[in-house]
Structures are given as C-alpha cells and as structure tokens.
matplotlib code that plots the C-alpha trace (Angstrom):
import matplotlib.pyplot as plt

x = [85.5, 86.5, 83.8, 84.1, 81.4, 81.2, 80.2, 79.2, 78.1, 80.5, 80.3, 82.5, 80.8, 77.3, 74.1, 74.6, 78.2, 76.1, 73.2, 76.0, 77.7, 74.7, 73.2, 76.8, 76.6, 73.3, 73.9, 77.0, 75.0, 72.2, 74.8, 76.3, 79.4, 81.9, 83.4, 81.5, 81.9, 83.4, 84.4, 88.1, 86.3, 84.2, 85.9, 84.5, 84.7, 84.4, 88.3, 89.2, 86.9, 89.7, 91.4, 89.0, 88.8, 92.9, 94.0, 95.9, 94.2, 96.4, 97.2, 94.8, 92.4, 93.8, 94.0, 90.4, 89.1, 91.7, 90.1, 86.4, 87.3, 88.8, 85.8, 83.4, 80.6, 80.4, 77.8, 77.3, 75.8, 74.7, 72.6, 69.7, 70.5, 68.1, 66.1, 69.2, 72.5, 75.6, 77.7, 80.6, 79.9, 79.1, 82.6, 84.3, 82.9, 83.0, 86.9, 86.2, 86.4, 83.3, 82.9, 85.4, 82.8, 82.8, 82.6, 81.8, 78.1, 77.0, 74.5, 72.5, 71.6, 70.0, 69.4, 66.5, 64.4, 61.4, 59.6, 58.6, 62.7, 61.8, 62.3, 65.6, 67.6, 66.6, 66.0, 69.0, 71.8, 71.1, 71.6, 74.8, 76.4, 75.0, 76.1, 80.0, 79.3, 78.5, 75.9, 73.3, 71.2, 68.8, 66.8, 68.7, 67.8, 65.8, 66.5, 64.8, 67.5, 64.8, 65.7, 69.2, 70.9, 73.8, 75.4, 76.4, 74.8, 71.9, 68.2, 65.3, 64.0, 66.7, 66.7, 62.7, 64.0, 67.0, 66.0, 62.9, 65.3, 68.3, 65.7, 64.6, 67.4, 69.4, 69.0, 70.0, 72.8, 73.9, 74.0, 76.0, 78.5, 78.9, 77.9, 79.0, 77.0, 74.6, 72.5, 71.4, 71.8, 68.8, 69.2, 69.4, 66.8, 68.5, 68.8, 70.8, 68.7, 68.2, 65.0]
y = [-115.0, -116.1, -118.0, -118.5, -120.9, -119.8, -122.5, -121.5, -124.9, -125.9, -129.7, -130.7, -132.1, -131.1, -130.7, -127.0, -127.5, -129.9, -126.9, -124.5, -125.9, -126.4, -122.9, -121.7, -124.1, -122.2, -118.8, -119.4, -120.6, -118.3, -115.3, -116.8, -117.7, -120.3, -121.8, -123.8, -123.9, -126.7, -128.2, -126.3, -123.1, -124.1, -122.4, -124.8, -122.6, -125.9, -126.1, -123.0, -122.6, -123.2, -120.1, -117.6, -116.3, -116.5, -112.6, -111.8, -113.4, -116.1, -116.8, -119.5, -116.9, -113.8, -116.1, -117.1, -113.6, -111.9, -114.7, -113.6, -110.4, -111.3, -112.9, -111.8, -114.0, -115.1, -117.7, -117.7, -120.7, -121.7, -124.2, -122.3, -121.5, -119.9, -118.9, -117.0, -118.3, -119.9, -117.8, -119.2, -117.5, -114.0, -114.7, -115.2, -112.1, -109.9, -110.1, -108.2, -104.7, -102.0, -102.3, -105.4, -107.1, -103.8, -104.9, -108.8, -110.1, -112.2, -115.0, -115.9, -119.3, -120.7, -124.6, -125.0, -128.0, -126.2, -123.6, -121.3, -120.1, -119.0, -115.4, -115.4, -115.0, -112.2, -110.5, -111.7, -112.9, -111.1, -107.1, -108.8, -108.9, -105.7, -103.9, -105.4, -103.6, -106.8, -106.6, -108.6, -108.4, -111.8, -112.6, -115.1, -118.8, -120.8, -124.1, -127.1, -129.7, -132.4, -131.5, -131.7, -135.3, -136.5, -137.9, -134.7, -134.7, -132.7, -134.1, -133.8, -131.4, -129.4, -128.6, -127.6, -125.4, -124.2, -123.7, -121.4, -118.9, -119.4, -118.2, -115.8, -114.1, -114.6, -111.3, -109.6, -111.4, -111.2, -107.5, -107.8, -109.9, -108.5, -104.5, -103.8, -106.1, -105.0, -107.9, -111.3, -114.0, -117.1, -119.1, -122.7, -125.5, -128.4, -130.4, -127.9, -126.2, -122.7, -121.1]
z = [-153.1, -149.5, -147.8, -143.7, -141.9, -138.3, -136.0, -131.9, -131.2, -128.4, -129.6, -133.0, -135.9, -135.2, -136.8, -136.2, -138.7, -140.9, -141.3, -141.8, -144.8, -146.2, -146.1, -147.2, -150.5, -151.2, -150.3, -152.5, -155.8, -154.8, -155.2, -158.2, -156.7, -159.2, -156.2, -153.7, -150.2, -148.2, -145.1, -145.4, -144.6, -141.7, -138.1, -135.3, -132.2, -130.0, -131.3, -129.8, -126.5, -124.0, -125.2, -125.7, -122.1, -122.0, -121.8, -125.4, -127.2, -128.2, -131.7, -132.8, -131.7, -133.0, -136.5, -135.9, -136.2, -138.7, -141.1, -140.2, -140.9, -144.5, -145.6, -148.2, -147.1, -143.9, -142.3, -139.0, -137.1, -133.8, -132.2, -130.2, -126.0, -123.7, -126.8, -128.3, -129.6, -127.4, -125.1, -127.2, -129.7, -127.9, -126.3, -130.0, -131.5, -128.3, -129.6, -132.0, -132.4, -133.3, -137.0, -137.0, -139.6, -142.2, -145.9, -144.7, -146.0, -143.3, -142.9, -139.7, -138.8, -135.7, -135.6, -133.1, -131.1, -130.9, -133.7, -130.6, -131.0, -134.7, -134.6, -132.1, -135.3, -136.6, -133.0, -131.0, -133.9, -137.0, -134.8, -132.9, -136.9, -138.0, -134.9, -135.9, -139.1, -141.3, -144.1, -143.7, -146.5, -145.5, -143.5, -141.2, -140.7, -138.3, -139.1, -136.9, -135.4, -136.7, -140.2, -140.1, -140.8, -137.8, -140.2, -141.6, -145.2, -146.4, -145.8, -147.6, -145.0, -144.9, -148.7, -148.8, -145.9, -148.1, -151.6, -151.1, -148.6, -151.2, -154.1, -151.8, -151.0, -154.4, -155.5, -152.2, -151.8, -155.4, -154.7, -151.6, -153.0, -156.8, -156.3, -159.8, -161.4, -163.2, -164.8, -162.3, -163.8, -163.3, -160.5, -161.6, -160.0, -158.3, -161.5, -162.6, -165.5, -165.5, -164.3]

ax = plt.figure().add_subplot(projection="3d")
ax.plot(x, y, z, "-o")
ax.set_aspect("equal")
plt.show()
C-alpha cells in the first residue's frame, strides 16, 4: 500500500507535518493497513515552493505529483489561511489534471488557531480532492494548532482528537482501501488488544 502525506504549510517541520503523520498512522491502522506510515512518505511542499510557478513544471515537481497520483491513501494537510487552506497548496494541485486523483483515497486535514475555522475542511478542502477525482470517504479533519506538539510527536490532545475519527471512519476507509474484502476485522485500542 503506498501512503503519501501532503503537507501545504509553506514552513518545514511544522505542526501542520506533525498532525499529518499522525492522522496518516491512524487512518493507516484504522484501514487495517500492515505497514505504518512514516516520515519517508511525507512531501513538504515548503521544499518545492520556488518552483511551482516555474513554466514546465520542472522535474522535482512533475516527480511531486506523479507520486500523488500513485498513492493508494493519500493525506492531505494544511495549516488554516483566510479560513481555507494555503495558496501553496491550491498552486501544487492546480498542476494537476481533471481526475488526476482517480482511484487515490484521500484524507483532509486542516490544523487551525481558532474552532470558528471547523467546518473549512469539509467545505473548502475536502470538494478541492473530490473534484481531482479522489475518494474521500471521511469526513476530513479539523485539528486545533493547540493540540499539536512543536516538537513533532503526538500529544495527548491530539490522540483524543485522533482515535474517536480513526474508529469512526475505520470502516469507510477499510472499504476504500481493501474493496474486495469482505469481513472487517476489529480495530485494536491503543494498548493493542482487540476491541
């Protein structure tokens, strides 16, 4: 299963790639996945921003995008700007062509300062994936930049954000990921025993 973690924050190594990684661990063990995800699949966009608007696209960029569009689950993060998500990221995926995101299973996640931006990922983000022709079987994500660590590991709050979506949305995304799968198997608890 190939596993991509889009990141629009503009800045490297931020809360917005910290929240990331974590959603993609759970979406991955909520979907039953063997193989956990890790920083080797996180795509910082803030590595690739001087080149976007170059005519082309260049390489790094064209490489950027053929891998999005070879993922199987894809998350796709961004901090929260002008109550939507980062013109970096609307730049990246403008590259893209219509339906570029066909047969992909994507993830939504908006890190936010202030609750009042709740619903801009499923309004603003969530339609910008579905319209490349990803499947986006979740609800997306509306994390709040308070609960994410700077020191990039989980937090507390971050998990008793995480776990209730990840249970949540197990069986949608198990769908998603494994359609020919016919019996779900339990989601296991964070000590590891099967519920």
């Amino acid at each position: 299963m190939t596993t991509t973690v889009l990141v629009g924050n503009p800045r490297p190594n931020s809360r917005t790639a910290t929240a990331a990684l974590a959603t993609a661990r759970h979406a991955a063990r909520a979907a039953g996945l063997s193989a956990e995800p890790g920083r080797g699949d996180l795509l910082e966009l803030s590595d690739l921003q001087p080149l976007l608007l170059t005519p082309g696209p260049p390489l790094d960029v064209q490489a950027a995008l053929e891998r999005l569009r070879a993922s199987e689950l894809l998350i796709v993060a961004s901090p929260t700007y002008k109550a939507t998500y980062t013109g970096l990221l609307k730049v990246f995926l403008d590259l893209l062509p219509s339906g570029g995101l066909e047969g992909v299973t994507a993830v939504p996640v908006l890190v936010m300062g202030s609750p009042a931006h709740t619903l801009a990922v499923d309004v603003h983000l969530r339609p910008l994936l579905l319209e490349l022709g990803a499947s986006v079987p979740t609800s997306g994500l509306a994390l709040l930049q308070d609960t994410v660590s700077t020191e990039g590991a989980d937090s507390p709050e971050l998990e008793e954000t995480l776990l209730p979506w990840a249970e949540r949305s197990a069986p949608a995304l198990r769908a998603a990921l494994n359609p020919r799968s016919t019996t779900v198997p339990p989601l296991p608890d964070p000590s590891g025993r099967i519920r």
